[in-house]
C-alpha distance (Angstrom), angle and dihedral (degrees) to the residues before:
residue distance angle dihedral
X1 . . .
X2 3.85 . .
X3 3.56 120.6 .
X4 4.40 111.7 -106.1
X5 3.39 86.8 -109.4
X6 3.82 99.4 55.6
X7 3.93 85.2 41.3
X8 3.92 99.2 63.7
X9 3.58 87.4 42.9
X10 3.60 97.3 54.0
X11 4.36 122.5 115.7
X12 3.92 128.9 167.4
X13 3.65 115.1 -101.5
X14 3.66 120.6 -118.6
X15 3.44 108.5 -61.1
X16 4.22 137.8 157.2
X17 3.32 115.2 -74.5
X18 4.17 125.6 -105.0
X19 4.17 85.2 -106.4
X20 4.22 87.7 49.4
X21 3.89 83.4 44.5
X22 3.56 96.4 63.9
X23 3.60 104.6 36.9
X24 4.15 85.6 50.0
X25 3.90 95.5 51.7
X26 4.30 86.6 39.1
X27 4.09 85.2 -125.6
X28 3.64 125.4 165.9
X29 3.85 134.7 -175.5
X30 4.06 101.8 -104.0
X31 3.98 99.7 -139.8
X32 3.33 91.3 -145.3
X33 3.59 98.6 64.5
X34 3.74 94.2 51.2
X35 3.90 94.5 -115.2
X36 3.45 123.4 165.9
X37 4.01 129.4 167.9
X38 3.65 130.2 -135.4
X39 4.18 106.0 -145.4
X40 3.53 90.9 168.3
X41 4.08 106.0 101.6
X42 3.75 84.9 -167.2
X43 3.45 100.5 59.1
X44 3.83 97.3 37.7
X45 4.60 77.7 53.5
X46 3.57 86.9 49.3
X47 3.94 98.5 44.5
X48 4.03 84.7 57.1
X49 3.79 99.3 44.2
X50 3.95 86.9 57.1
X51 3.75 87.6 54.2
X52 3.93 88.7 62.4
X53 3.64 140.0 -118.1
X54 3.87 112.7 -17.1
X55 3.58 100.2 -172.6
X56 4.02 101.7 149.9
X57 3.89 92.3 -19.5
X58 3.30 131.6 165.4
X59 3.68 102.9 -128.5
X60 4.04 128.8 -172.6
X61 3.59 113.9 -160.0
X62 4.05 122.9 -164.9
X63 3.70 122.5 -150.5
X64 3.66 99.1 -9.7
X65 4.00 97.1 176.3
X66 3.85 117.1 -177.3
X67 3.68 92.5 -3.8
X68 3.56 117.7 -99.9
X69 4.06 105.9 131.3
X70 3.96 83.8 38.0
X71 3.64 85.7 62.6
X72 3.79 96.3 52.0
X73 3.87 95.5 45.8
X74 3.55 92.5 43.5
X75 4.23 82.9 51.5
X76 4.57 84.4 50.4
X77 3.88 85.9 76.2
X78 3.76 91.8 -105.1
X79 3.80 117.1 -164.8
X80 3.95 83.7 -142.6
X81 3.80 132.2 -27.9
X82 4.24 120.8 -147.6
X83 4.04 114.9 -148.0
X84 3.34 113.9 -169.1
X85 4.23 111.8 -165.7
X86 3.30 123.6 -168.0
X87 4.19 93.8 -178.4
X88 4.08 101.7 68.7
X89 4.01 83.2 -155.1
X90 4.06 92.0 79.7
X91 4.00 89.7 51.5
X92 3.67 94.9 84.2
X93 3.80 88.8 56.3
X94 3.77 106.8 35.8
X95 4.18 78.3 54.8
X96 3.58 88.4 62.2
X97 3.85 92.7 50.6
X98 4.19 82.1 46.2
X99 3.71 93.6 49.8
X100 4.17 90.6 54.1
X101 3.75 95.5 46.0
X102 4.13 103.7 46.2
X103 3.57 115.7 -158.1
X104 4.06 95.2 7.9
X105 3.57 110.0 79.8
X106 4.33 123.1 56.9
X107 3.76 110.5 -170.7
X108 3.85 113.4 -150.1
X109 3.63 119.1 -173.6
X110 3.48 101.4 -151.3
X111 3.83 157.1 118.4
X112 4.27 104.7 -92.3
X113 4.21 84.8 -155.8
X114 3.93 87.2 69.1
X115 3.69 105.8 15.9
X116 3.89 110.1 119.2
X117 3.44 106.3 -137.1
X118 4.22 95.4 166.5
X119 3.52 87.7 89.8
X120 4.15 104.2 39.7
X121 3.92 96.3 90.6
X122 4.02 137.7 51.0
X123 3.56 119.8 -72.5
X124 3.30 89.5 -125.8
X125 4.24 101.0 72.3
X126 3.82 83.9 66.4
X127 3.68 111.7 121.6
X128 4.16 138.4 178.7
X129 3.98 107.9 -91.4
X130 3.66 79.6 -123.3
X131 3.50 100.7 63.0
X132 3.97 131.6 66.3
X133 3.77 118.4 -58.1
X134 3.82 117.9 -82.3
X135 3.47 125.7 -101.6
X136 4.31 87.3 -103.7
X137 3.62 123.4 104.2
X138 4.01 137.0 -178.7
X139 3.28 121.6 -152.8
X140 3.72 137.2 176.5
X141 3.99 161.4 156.8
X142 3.67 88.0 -142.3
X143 4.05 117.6 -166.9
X144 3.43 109.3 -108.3
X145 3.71 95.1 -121.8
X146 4.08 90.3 66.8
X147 3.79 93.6 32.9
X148 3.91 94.8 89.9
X149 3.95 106.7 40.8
X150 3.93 91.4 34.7
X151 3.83 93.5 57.3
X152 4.00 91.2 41.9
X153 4.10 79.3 47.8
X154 3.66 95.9 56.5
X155 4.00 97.2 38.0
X156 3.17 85.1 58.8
X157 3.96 94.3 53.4
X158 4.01 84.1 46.9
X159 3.72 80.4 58.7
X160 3.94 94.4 55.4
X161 3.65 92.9 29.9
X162 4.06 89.0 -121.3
X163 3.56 136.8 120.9
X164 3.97 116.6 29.7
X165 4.33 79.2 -1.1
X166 4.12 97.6 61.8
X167 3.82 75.7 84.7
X168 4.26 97.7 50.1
X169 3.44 134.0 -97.9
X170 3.74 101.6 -18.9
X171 3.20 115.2 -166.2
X172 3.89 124.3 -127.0
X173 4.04 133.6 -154.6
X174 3.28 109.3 179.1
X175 4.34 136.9 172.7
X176 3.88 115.0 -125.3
X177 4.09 138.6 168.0
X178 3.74 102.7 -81.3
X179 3.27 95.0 -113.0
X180 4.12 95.6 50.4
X181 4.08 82.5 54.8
X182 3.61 90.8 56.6
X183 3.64 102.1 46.8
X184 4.15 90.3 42.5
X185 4.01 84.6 60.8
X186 4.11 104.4 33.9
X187 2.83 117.2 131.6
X188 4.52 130.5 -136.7
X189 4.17 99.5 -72.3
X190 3.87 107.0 20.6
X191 3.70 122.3 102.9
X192 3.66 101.7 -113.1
X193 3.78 91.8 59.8
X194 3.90 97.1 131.0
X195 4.14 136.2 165.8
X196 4.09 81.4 -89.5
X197 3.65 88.1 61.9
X198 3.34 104.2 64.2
X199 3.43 95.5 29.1
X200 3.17 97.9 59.5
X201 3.96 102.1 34.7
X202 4.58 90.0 46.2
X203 4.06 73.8 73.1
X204 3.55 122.0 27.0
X205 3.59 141.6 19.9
X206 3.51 104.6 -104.5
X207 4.29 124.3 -166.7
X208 4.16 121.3 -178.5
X209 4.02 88.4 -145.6
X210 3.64 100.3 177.1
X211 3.63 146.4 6.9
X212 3.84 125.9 -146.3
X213 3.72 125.9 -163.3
X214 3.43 122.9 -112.2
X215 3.71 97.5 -124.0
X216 4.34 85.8 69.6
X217 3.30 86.1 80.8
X218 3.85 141.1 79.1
X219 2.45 109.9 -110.7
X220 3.65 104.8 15.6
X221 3.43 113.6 -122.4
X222 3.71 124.5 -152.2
X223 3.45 104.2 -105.7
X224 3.57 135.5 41.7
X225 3.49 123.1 -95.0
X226 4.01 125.0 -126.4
X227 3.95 131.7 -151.3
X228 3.43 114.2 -136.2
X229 3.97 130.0 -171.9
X230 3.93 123.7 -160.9
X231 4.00 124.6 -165.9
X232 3.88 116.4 175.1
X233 3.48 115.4 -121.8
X234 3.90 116.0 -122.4
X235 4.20 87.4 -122.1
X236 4.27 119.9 26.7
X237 3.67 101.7 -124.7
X238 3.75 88.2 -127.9
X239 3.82 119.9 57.0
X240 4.05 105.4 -144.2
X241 3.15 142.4 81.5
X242 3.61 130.5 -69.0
X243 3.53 100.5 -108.1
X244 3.51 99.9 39.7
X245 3.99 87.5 57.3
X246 3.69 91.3 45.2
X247 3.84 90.8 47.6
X248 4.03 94.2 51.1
X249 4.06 96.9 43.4
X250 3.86 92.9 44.2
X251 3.63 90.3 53.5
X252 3.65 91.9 52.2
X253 3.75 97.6 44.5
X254 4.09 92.7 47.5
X255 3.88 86.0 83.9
X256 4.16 102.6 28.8
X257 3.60 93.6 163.9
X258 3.87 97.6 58.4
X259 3.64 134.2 65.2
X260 3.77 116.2 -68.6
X261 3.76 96.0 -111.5
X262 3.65 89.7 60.6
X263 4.23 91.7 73.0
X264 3.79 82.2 32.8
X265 3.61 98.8 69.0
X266 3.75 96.3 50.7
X267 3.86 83.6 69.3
X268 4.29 78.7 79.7
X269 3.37 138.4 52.1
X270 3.57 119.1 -100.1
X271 4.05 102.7 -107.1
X272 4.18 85.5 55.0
X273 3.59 96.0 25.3
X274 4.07 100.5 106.5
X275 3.98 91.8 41.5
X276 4.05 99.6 49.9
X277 3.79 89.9 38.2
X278 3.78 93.5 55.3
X279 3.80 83.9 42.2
X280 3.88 103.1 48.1
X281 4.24 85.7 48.6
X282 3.92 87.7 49.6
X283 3.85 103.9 50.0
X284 3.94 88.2 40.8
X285 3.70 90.4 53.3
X286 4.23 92.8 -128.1
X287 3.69 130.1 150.1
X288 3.81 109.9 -112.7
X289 3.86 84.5 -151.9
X290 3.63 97.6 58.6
X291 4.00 122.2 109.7
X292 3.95 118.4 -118.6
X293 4.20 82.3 -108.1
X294 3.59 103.5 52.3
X295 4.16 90.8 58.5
X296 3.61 112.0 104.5
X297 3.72 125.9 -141.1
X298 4.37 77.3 -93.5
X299 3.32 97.9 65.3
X300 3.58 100.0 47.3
X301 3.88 88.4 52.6
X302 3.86 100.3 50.8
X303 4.16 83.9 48.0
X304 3.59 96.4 48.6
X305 3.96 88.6 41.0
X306 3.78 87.0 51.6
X307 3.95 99.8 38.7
X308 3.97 90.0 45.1
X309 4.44 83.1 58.2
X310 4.22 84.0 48.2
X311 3.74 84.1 56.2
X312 4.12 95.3 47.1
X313 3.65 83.0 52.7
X314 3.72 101.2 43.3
X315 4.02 104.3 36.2
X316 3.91 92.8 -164.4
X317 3.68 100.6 48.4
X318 3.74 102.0 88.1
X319 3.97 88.9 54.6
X320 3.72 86.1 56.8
X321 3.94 114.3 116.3
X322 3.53 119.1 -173.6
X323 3.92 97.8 -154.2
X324 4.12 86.0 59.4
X325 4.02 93.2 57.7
X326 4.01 84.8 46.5
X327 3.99 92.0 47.4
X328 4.21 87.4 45.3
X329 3.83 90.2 49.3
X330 3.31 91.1 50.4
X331 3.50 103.9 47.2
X332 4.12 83.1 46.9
X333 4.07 92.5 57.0
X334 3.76 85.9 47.4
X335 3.92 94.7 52.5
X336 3.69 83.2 46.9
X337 3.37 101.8 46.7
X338 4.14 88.4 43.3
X339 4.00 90.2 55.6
X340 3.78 88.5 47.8
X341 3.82 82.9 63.4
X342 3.55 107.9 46.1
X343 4.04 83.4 57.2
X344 3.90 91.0 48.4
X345 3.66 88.2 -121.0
């Protein structure tokens, strides 16, 4: 490995551009993958200065495509930069970008919803949750059809300190549909207040720092296109475990436009459903009246605190899944309504 010095001092050669790129290796975004590329060099520089200083980081990039954000980090004086591609047509390319920056850039080819990256960099960047972020990074212009479950997948290893977090708090800036970037940072009250809100914001501190315009990209997609960055905080600001949280806020956000209680009760089965509701709202100190969006990071921590003592004292409760006592009611009406039949009732 280069010395520092040589490493904060380090720019690409000349080399094609991202446009050049794609019309050499005859690529083209395949719709049905949600791909979209960012030409613009200044964007793709201004994506990576939001993610921080890079001065000999260790820096995980997700779905880097034809190249252009890997360009820019590699240009941050990296200490080594990860791509993981899923699409083996952008290999050729990022190995060009590989080839003019020895030592810097490892190409995986590879799914980023199972690749391991826990064990991809020294030992020695590990550092206690407690203390400042590592020196580790991800960044990406994620397709939207991964965005979604790949951000619940990695809250969830901020949750069990795992995955990209076995090294610390790594930090995380990240593209996302507009509209995604506004609902992962809502806050209690506004309209885009979503399951992704407080999901995301019980656990990390979480900033939309810039949009970009659709038309940036090729080829333009129909919505804008949001930069979001993620730190872990030190302490989640709700004390259970991941699924339990996830369980509770997606029950309340299944019916957003009614009262919070509504979503509530389908934590119970039916025959106990109005009791424990009315119960679970009392000892957690909630308005019943409230709307999913005007419940504050607060409220969804004294119900899960009180829901997850429900479950201590009822071991089969947390297994219980509304949709599965609607599918066995149904299939009971229909066995009655079949035997009603065969005696030409």
């Amino acid at each position: 490995m280069a010395a520092s010095g040589t490493l904060s001092t380090f720019r690409l050669p000349p080399l094609p551009t991202i446009r050049e790129i794609i019309k050499l290796f005859r690529l083209q975004a395949v719709k049905q993958l949600s791909q979209n590329f960012l030409l613009d060099l200044r964007l793709t520089d201004k994506i990576v200065r939001k993610a921080g200083n890079l001065t000999n980081a260790y820096v995980y990039e997700v779905g880097p495509g034809p190249g252009g954000i890997t360009r820019s980090i590699l240009n941050a004086s990296v200490a080594e930069l990860l791509v993981v591609e899923k699409d083996i047509r952008f290999i050729p390319g990022l190995q060009m970008l590989s080839d003019a920056a020895p030592g810097k850039l490892r190409i995986v080819h590879g799914d980023v919803l199972t690749f391991k990256i826990e064990k991809a960099f020294p030992e020695s960047l590990k550092r206690q949750w407690e203390d400042d972020p590592p020196n580790v990074h991800i960044i990406g212009n994620l397709p939207f059809s991964v965005s979604t479950p790949l951000i619940i997948k990695w809250l969830e290893n901020v949750s069990q300190r795992d995955g990209p977090f076995a090294y610390g708090r790594t930090q995380m800036t990240l593209t996302f549909q507009k509209e995604v970037a506004e609902r992962l940072t809502a806050g209690t009250g506004s309209k885009q207040r979503s399951r992704l809100s407080v999901m995301a914001q019980y656990l990390c501190s979480v900033q939309h720092v810039f949009t970009i315009p659709g038309r940036a990209f090729v080829p333009k997609p129909e919505v804008d296109v949001g930069v979001v960055h993620f730190t872990p905080l030190t302490q989640p600001r709700i004390q259970q475990p991941f699924n339990l949280v996830e369980k509770v806020v997606q029950n309340v956000f299944q019916f957003r436009r009614k009262y919070c209680h509504r979503g509530l009760g389908m934590l119970f089965p039916e025959a106990q459903r109005l009791e424990s509701t009315g119960k679970l709202l009392e000892l957690a100190d909630v308005d019943p009246t409230l709307r999913p969006r005007q419940l504050s990071i607060s409220h969804f921590k004294s119900l899960c605190d009180v829901y997850r003592k429900m479950c201590d004292e009822d071991p089969n409760l947390f297994a219980y899944n509304f949709r599965d006592e609607l599918k066995k009611n149904k299939r009971k009406n229909q066995e009655k309504e079949d035997d009603r039949k065969s005696y030409g009732l």
